[in-house]
N, C-alpha and C positions, 0 to 999 in steps of 0.2 A: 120209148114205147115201140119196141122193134114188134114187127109181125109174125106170128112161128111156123118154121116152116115144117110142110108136109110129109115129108120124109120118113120111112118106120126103120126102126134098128132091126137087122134081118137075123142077128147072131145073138140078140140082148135078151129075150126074152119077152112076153108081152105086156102090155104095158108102158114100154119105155119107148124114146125116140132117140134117134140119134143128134149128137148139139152140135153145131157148127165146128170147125179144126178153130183151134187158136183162142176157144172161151177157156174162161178160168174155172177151176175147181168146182166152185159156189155155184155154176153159171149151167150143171152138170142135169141133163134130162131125170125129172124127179115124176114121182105118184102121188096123188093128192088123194086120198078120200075127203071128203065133202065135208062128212058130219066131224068129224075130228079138227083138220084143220083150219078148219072158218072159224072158230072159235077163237083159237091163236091168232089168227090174223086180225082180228075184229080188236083185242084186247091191245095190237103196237099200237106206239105212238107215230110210226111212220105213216106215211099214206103207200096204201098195198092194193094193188090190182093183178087179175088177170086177165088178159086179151089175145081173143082166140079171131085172127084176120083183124075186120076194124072196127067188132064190135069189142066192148067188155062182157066179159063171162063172171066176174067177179072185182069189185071196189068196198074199200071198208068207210067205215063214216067218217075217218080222216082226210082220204084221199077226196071224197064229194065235199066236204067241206073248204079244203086246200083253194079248190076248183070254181066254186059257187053251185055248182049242179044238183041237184035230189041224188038220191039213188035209183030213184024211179027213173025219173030224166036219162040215166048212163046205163044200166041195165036191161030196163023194160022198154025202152023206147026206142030203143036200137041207137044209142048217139056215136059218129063217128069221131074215134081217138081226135082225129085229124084237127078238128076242129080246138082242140086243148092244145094245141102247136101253135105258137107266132110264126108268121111267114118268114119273119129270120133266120127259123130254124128247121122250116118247112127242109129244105133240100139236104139235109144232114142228117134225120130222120130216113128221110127215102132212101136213102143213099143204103143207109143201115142195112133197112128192109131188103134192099134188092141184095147185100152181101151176103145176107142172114139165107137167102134163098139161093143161092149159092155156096153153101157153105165155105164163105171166106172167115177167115181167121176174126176174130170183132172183139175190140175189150168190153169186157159184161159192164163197166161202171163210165156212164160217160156224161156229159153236161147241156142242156140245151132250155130255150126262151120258151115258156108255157105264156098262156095267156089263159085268162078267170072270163068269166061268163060276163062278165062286165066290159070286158076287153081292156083289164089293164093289164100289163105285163110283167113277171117277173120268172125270176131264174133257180131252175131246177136242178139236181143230181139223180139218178136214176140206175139202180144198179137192177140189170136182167137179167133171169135165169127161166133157160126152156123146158119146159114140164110136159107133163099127159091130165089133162082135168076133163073129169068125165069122159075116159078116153078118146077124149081130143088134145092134139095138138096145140100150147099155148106157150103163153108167155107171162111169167109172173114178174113183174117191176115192184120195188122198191122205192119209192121216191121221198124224196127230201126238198125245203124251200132252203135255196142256197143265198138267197136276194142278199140278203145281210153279209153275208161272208165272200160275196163278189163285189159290195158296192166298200168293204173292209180293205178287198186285196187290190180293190182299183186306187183307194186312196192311200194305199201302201205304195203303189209301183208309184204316183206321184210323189207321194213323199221323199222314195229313192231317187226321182227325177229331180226335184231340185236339193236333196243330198249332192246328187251328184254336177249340180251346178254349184252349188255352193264351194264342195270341193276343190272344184275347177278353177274356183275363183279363188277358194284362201292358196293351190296351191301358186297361181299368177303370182297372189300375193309375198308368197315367201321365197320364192326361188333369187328374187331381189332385192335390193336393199335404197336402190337408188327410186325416188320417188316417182319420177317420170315414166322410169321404165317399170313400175308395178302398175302403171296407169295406163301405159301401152297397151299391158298383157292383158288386164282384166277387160277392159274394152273387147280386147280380140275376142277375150271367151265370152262377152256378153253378147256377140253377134251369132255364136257357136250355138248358145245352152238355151237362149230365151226365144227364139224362132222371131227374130224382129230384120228389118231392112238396114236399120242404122241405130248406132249406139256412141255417147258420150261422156266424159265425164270434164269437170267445170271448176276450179280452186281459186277461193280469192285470197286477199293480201289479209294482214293481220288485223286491217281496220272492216272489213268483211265487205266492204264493196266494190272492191277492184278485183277484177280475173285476172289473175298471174299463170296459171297453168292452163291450158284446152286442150283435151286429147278429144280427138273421133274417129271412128272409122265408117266405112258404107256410106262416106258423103265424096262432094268432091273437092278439090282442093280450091274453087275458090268461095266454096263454102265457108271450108277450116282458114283460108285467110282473112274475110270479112269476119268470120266469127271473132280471130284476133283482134282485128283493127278495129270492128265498128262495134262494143261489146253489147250496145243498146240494141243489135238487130238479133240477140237471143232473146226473143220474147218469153218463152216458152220457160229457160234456164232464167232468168231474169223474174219470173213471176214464181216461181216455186224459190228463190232467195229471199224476194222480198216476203212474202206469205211463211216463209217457214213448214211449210204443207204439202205433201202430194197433189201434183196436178197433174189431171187424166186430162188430155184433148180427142177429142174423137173428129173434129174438121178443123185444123189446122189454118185453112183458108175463112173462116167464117167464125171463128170463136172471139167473140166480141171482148176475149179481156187479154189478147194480143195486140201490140199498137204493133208491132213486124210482125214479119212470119217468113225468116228465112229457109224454114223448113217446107215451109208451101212452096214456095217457088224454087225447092231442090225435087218437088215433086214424092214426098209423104205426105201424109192424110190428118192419122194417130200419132200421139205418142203420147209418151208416161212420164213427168219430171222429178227427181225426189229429192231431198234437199238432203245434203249431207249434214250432220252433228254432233259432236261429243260434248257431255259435260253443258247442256244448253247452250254453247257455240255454233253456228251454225257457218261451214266454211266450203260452201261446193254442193255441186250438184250433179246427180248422174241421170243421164237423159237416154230414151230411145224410140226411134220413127218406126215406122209401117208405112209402107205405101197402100195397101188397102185399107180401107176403112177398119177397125179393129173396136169389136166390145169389150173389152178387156173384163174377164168375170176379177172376180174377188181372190180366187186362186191365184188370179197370175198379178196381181197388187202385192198379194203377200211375199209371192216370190221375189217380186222387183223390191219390196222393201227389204228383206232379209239381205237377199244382193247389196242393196244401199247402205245397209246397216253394216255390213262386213266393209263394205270400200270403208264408211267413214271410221271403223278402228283401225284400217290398215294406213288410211293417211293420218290419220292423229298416232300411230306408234313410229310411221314415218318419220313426222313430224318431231315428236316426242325424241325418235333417234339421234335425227337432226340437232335435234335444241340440244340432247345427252352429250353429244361430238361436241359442237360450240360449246357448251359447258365443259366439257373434259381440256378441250384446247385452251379455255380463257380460266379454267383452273391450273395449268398446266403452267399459263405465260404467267399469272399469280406468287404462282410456289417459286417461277425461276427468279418473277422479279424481288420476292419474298426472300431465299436467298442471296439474291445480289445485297437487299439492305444486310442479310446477317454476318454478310461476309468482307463490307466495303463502307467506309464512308464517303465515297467518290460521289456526290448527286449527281456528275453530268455518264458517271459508269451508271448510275442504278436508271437515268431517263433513256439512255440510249439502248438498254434494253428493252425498256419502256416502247420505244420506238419500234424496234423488230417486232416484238410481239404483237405488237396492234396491226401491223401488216394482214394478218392472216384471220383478225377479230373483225376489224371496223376497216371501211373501207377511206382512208384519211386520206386528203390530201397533204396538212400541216397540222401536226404538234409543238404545242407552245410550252413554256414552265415558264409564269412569273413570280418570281421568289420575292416575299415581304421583307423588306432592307430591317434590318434593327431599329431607325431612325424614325420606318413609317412612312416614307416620304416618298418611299420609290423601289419599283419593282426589278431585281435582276432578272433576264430575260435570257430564256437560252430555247430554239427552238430546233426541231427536224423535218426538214422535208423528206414527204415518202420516197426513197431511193428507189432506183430503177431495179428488176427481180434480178436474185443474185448477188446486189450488193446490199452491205451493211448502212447502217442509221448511220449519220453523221453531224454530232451536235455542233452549232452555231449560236455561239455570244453573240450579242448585240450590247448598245449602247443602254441605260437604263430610263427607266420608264416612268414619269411621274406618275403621282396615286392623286385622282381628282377625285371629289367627293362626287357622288352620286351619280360616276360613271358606271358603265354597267360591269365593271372588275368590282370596283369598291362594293357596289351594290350586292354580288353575288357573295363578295363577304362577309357584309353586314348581313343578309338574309342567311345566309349557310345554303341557299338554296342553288338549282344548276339553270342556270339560263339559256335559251337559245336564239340565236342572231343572229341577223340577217349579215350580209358585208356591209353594208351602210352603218348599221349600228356598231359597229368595231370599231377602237383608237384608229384615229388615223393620225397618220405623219410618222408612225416606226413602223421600221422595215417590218418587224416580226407580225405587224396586223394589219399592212398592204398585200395587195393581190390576192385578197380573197372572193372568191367567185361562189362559192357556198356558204352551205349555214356552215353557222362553229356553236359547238356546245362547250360553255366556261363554268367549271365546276370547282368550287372553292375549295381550299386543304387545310382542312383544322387540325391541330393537335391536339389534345386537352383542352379545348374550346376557346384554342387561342389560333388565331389569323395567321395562315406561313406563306399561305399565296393563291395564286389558282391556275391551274390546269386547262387549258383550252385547246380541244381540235377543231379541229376543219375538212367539212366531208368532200369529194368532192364533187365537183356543179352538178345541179339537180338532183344531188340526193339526199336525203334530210337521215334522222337517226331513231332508231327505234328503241321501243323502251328497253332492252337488254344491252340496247352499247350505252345507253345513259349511267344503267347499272354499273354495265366494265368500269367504264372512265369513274364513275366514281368508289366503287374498288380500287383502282388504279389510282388516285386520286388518294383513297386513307394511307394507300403503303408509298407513297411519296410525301407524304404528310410523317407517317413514320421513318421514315431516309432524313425527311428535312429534320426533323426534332433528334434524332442519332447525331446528326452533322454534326448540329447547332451545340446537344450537350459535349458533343465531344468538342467541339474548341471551345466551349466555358471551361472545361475539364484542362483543356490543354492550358489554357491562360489563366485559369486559377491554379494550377500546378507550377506554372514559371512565376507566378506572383509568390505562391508560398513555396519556392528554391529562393526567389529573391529574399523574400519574409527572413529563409531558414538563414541564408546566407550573413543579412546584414546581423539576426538577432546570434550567429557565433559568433560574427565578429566583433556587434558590438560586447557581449561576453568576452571575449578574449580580452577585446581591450579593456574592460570595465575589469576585468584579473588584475591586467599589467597593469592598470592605472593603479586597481589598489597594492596592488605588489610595491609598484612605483611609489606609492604615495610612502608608505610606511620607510623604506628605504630613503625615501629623499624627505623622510622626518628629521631620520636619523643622522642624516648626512648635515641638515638644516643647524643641526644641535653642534657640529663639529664646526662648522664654516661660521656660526653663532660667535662662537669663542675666538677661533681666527682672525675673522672680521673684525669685530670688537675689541680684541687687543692690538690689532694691526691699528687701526682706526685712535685708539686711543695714544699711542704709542706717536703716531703724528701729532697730537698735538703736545705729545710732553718732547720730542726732543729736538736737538738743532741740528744735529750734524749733516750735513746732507749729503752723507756718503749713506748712511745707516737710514734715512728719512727714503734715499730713492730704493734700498733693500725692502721698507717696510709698504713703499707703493708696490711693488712686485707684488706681497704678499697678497697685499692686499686687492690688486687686479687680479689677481689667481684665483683669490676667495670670492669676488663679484661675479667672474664668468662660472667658475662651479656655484654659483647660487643661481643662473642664468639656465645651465643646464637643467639643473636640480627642477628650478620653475616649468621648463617644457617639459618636463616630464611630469610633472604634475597635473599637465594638461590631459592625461590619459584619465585622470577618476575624479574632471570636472563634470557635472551636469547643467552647469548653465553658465552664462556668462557672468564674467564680474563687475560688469556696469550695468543698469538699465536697459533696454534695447528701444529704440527709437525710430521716428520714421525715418525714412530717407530712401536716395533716390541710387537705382541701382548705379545709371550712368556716368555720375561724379565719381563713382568709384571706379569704375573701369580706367576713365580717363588719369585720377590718379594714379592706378597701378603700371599702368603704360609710361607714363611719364618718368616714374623709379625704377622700371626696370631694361626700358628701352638702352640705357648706357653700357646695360650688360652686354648689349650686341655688337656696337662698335669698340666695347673693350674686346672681347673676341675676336674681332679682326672677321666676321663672317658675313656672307650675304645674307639677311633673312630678309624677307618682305612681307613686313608688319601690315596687316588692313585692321581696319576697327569699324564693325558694320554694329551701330547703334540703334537698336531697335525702340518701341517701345513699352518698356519693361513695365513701367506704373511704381508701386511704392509702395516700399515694403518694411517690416517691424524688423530690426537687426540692430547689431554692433558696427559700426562703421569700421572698426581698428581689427580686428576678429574677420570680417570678410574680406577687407584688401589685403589681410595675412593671405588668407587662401587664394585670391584672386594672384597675386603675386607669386605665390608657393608655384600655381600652377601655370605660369606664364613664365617661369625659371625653369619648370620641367622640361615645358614644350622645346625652349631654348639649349635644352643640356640634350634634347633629344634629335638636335638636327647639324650635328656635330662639322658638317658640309653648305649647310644654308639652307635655306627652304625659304615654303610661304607659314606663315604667322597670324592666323584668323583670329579676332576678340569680337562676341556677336553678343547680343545681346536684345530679350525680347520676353514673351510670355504666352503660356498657353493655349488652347483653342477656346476651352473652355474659363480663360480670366483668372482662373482660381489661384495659380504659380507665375511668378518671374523666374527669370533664366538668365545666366549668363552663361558663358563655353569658350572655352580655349581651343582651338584646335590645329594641328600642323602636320609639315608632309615630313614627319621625319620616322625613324626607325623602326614606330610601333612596340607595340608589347603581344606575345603570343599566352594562347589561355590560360599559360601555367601562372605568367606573370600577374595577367589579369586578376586570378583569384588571390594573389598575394601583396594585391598594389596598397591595402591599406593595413596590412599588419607592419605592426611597430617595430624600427631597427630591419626593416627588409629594403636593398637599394640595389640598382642597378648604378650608380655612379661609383661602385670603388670604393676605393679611402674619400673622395669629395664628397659622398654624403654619410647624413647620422641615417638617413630612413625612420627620422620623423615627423617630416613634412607633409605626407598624404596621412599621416594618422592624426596629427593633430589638428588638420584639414577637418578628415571628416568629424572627427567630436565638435568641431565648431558648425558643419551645418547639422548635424546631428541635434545639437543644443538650438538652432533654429528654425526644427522641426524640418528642416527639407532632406534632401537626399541627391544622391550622385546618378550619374545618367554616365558612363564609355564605352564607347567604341573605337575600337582598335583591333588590327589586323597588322602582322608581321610585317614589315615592307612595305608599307603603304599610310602610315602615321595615324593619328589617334583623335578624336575627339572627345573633348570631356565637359560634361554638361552639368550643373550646378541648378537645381528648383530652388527657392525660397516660398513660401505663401505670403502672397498679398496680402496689405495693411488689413483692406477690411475682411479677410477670412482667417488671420491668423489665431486672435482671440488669443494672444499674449504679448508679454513685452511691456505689462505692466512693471513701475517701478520698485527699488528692495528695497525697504528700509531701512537698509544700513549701509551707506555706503565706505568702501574702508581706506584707511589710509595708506597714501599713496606711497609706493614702495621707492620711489626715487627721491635723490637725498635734494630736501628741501634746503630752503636759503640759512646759510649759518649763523645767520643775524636771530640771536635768540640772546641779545645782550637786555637785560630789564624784566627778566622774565620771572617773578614771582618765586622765591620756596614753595617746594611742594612737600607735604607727609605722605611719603611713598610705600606701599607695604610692595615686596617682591616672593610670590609662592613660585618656587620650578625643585624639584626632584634632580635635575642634573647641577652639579657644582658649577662644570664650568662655565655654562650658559649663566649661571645666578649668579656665577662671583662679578662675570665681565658686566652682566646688566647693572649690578649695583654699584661697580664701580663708574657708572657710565655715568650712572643715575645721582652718583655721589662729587663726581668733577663736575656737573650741571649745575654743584651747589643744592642740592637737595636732600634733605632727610630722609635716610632709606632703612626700612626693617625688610632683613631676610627671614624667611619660612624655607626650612627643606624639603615640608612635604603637602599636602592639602590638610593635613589634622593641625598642622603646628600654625599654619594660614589663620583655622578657623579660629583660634583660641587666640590668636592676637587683636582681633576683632571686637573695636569698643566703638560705641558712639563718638563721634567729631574724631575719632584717632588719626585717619587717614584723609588726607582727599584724593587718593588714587593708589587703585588695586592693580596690581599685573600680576595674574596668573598664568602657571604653562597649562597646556591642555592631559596630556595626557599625564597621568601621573597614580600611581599606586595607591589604594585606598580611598580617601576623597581624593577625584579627578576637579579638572576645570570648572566644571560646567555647574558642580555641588558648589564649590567655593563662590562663584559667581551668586550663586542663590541664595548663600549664606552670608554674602558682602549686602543684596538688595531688601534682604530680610532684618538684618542686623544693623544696619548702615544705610539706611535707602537713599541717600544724596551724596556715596558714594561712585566715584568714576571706575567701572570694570575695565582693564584692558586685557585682551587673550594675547597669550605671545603662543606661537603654532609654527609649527613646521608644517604642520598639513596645509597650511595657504590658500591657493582656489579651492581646494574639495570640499572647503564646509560651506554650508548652507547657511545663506547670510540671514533670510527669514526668520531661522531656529536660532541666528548669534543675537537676533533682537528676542526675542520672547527668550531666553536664557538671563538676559539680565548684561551681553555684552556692550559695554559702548564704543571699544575702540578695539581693532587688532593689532599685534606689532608682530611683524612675518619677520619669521629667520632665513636667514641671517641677517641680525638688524643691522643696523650703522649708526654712530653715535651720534652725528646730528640728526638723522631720523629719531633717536628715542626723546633726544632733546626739543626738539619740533614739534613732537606730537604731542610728550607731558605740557607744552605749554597751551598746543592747541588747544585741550582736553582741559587747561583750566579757563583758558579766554572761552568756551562752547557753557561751561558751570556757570561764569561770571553771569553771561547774555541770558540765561535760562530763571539764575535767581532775580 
């Protein structure tokens, strides 16, 4: 509401005045006529006046209304402007005026404090422009109520003011990454932006009642050290924790829901406490003083909580950081020990990685592995002390560890669950769970929910473990669980792999031999057939002649024909399957003691030193052949002998299993050894390391004999350093054979020749070979008996009458009807008929099947004629005793 001044424009024309230097356009000396213009002014919306000095000449009913005045009141009454002016703005107006009269330069549009007839106050804009009304000099103002778009632009510049803390604050926040120092910074700007004496911020532990962090500034240092040390004398930080809530203090000394008041006696008044939170966690607090008394409006709460709200995401992404790192690190030690298992079956490579890693996760003192033994009984132990920085883990066996039931190992097994333990409650008396001075966490290791052991650290003193190392270790914990079960399948893998090499080995060999044997067998049929005829005219030939020139030519023969029947026999041993007696109990150690005593002579016949020991264990008693195992017992106590060509020691032990199931005997001596090539060929047949001194079929007819009593061979031997050979049998009561054959045959050596008295017999003879048949019958014929020959099994059958015979001998193998038909056709035909099989095949047949075939006697080739004559008599004295 500037004043107008007096002034006339001397060059303008009349009418006009001249407007101060420095107004605007709009602002330009105007003419009003009266009746025209009032109309237009009456019809704004603005409020419009004209004031000529310090009265109004002119106001529209906007402007009295704006105001609270009449128009009467402002026009007719003469009211001064003045009085429409707050005193605030009083000197700013005048100011004007006195420019305006001086024609100083003035902006037409400017802002000032009106005050209403009521005297409340508010805020105006006024744009003025100097005129002539009623040719007078005035001044027409424009006004406008700006109250609303000032009290808009005041809560705008606020707004920008804590924008611009806030800013302040995220940028504190980001410039850092390390937690402490984003708590330094924000502090510093909260001292900067919030207009306060002192400022803090307050973090506690994971359990949320312990402070672990305190940053302040604007106090004094032994403020911030009792603040550490004593944390109960933050009353203030202490009461917006436990509350969860904003607390305002306004007297610091006298606020009755402080039990301290460290801040009072630092000399503040106020202060604000706000509780930090994400996620309903509630983990810290930011606090700040005043030394004067402070009302804190509602404005500056909001601020302080905005500020509060941004710290608590910058320590929770902090945090969050934090825990990302340790997650990435304890994925990291994961994946390496994760390839360690893919790469190693080393358990003590895959723990002492185990061990580095955990350096840099958990702060340990001692990691343990107790590995669950196969037996159950007892834990393998292997631990690592935390190594000094720079050096590597270095794992330590120990002695093993019994498993007590319901200790706290066992226990953490049987539960699956992870336990934590003091040092008192730890095994005591093994090194690996002495000197512990902290907790240990024992966390079990299952594979497929079977028991492999447990895992145990040790933190160290005074520090206990939080729930993410519980976690590690038991991650840590599945991938040694996985290492242990790799291990484990791989030596089942590796021992059932050398079990079936072993399996593969004995089943070619027994294969090969089960070839030779039957190669053998059929060959030493054949041979049986020739030595048959030999034998038996040799044999017969003694008893028709006298000369004893031609008598000692026909014992030649005849010793020539007995050892090639001798060979022929061991060879036949290759495609036996079982023994040809019974097999009985008996006692290992009677036999060792006989084997020694027959072959002990062999040493001093050799002129050699040996030194014989005989360490007799005890063996127990077993189902066997007695004549059949001191063959091999012997076999192999000649080897040992042929093998120490210079003298040695000469071991005979003798014993049985861990587990009772097997007896043992073993030969063993310091002589020349066998190398691996020998090794795989010690038991093929006709293979010898003696030369011309052996046949090399001594270990083969060996093993068919423990073969046939279910056991097996156990050597070792190394080049140079002599052999040991070890011999299983199975125990009497686990053997579950050895029951007796029912047929036991007659006995191949020539019985007593007193067969004077001895009954006619009606003999039928069926064999396909002449010379075997002509010699048998004639054998059968100097005995004095009645004998029908058959050439083949047809011509057998068809001699076959009721009462014709009392004694059938058939050959076995034979063209068209064989043995074994004839036999059938003798028990069918004839049932109190006597069958006898004459065979070259000898042990190979199965004595079981010569009883259910209708056999009752065998006569093995090559016979001997007091053998045929012994047996036809036996075979009728066995008839006589039956009818």
């Amino acid at each position: 509401m500037d004043e107008p001044s007096n002034e006339r424009e001397t060059s303008g024309g009349p009418g006009r005045t001249r407007r101060p230097r420095g107004t605007s356009d709009s602002a330009q000396v105007q003419s009003i006529s009266r009746p025209i213009d009032q109309g237009l002014l009456e019809a704004s919306n603005d409020a419009i006046y004209i004031l000529a000095g310090t009265q109004f000449l002119y106001a529209n009913q906007r402007f009295a209304d704006l105001f609270g005045w009449s128009l009467t009141e402002l026009l007719t009454d003469g009211l001064d402007y003045r009085q429409l002016i707050h005193p605030d703005s009083q000197p700013l107006v005048e100011a004007r005026g006195r420019r305006a009269k001086e024609n100083q330069p003035l902006p037409s549009r400017y802002e000032f404090r009106a005050v209403r007839r009521d005297g409340s106050p508010f805020d105006v804009e006024v744009s003025v422009s100097y005129i002539q009304y009623n040719d007078r000099p005035a001044v027409l103002g424009i006004l406008q109520d700006v109250t609303a778009r000032k009290a808009y632009e005041k809560t705008l510049l606020r707004k920008n003011h804590e924008l611009s803390v806030l800013n302040a604050v995220a940028e504190a926040i980001t410039q850092v990454r390390d937690l402490s120092a984003i708590l330094e910074g924000v502090v510093e700007r909260l001292l900067e932006l919030l207009s306060v004496d002192a400022a803090g911020i307050a973090l506690t532990d994971d359990s949320g009642e312990r402070l672990t962090s305190i940053h302040f500034r604007g106090v004094s240092e032994t403020f911030t050290r009792e603040a550490r040390q004593r944390q109960e004398g933050l009353g203030v930080v202490r009461l917006a924790l436990t509350t969860r809530e904003p607390q305002i203090i306004y007297d610091l000394a006298t606020d009755p829901r402080l039990a301290t008041a460290m801040g009072a006696r630092e000399g503040f008044t106020s202060a604000v406490a706000l509780p930090l939170s994400s996620h309903e966690r509630t983990f810290g607090v930011v606090v700040v003083y005043t030394k004067e008394r402070r009302e804190f409006a509602a404005e500056d709460i909001d601020l302080f909580t905005a500020v509060a709200r941004q710290i608590a995401v910058a320590v929770e992404n902090a945090r969050l950081y934090k825990k990302a790192r340790e997650g990435i690190a304890r994925l990291q030690a994961l994946s390496e020990i994760a390839r360690a298992i893919g790469s190693t079956l080393d358990v003590e490579g895959v723990f002492r990685i185990v061990g580095d890693r955990l350096q840099t996760l958990v702060p340990y003192r001692r990691v343990a592995l107790f590995i669950l033994r196969r037996d159950g009984q007892h834990f393998s132990v292997r631990t690592i002390d935390r190594p000094a920085p720079g050096e590597s883990a270095v794992v330590r066996l120990h002695e093993p560890l019994k498993v007590v039931a319901g200790a706290p190992f066992s226990r953490a097994l049987e539960t699956r669950e992870t336990l934590e333990l003091e040092p008192h409650q730890m095994p005591q008396g093994h090194p690996a769970t002495m000197e512990t001075r902290g907790r240990s966490a024992v966390v079990p290791i299952v594979a497929d929910h079977a028991a492999m052991g447990v895992f145990v650290l040790t933190a160290i003193e005074s520090m206990g473990f939080r729930e993410r190392d519980l976690d590690l270790l038991r991650d840590l914990a599945a991938h040694m669980a996985i290492s242990l079960k790799n291990a484990r399948v791989f030596q089942d893998l590796e021992r059932a792999y050398r079990e079936l090499k072993d399996a593969k080995d004995k089943l070619v060999r027994s294969e090969k031999l089960q070839g030779l044997g039957e190669m053998a067998a059929g060959v030493a049929h054949d041979f049986n057939n020739v030595l048959s005829a030999i034998l038996g005219r040799a044999q017969m030939l003694k008893v028709m002649l006298q000369n004893e020139e031609m008598l000692k030519s026909v014992r030649v023969i005849e010793k020539a024909a007995l050892d090639g029947a001798g060979t022929v026999r061991r060879i036949q041993e290759f495609a036996k399957e079982k023994s040809d007696s019974e097999l009985v109990a008996l006692q290992i150690n009677p036999l060792v003691r006989d084997a020694v005593e027959m072959t002990t002579h062999r040493v001093n016949e050799m002129g050699i030193g040996v030194d014989v020991q005989v360490e007799l264990g005890d063996a127990g008693t077993i189902m066997g052949n007695p004549t059949e195992l001191r063959e091999v017992l012997t076999n192999l106590i000649h080897n040992a002998i042929d093998a120490m060509p210079h003298g040695g020691r000469l071991a005979i032990r003798t014993g049985r299993t861990n587990d009772s199931r097997h007896a043992w005997f073993e030969v063993e001596d310091t002589g020349i050894g066998m190398d691996e090539e020998t090794l795989k060929k010690v038991f093929d047949p006709f293979f010898t390391t003696k030369g011309t001194r052996g046949t090399g079929l001594g270990m083969s007819v060996s093993y068919g004999i423990v073969q046939r009593h279910r056991g097996e061979f156990v050597i070792q031997s190394k080049r140079g350093t002599g052999s040991r050979v070890r011999v299983l049998v199975p125990m009497a009561d686990e053997s579950g054979f050895g029951a007796p054959a029912n047929l036991t045959p007659v006995p191949s050596q020539v019985i007593s020749e007193a067969t004077a008295g001895a009954p006619c017999c009606r003999i039928l003879v069926v064999d396909d070979d002449d010379a075997v048949r002509d010699v048998l019958v004639d054998m059968l014929r100097a005995g004095g008996h009645e004998v029908t020959a058959a050439e083949n099994g047809e011509a057998g059958v068809k001699c076959l009458e009721p009462d014709r015979f009392d004694l059938v001998f058939t050959d076995l193998g034979m063209p068209g009807i064989d043995g074994w038909e004839v036999a059938e056709a003798v028990k069918r035909l004839c049932p109190g008929t006597t069958v006898g099989l004459i065979t070259g095949w000898g042990a190979s047949l199965d004595e079981r099947r010569l009883g259910e075939r209708g056999i009752d006697l065998i006569v093995s080739k090559p016979f001997r004629f007091q053998q045929v004559l012994a047996t036809v008599a036996e075979a009728v004295r066995t008839k006589k005793e039956r009818a």
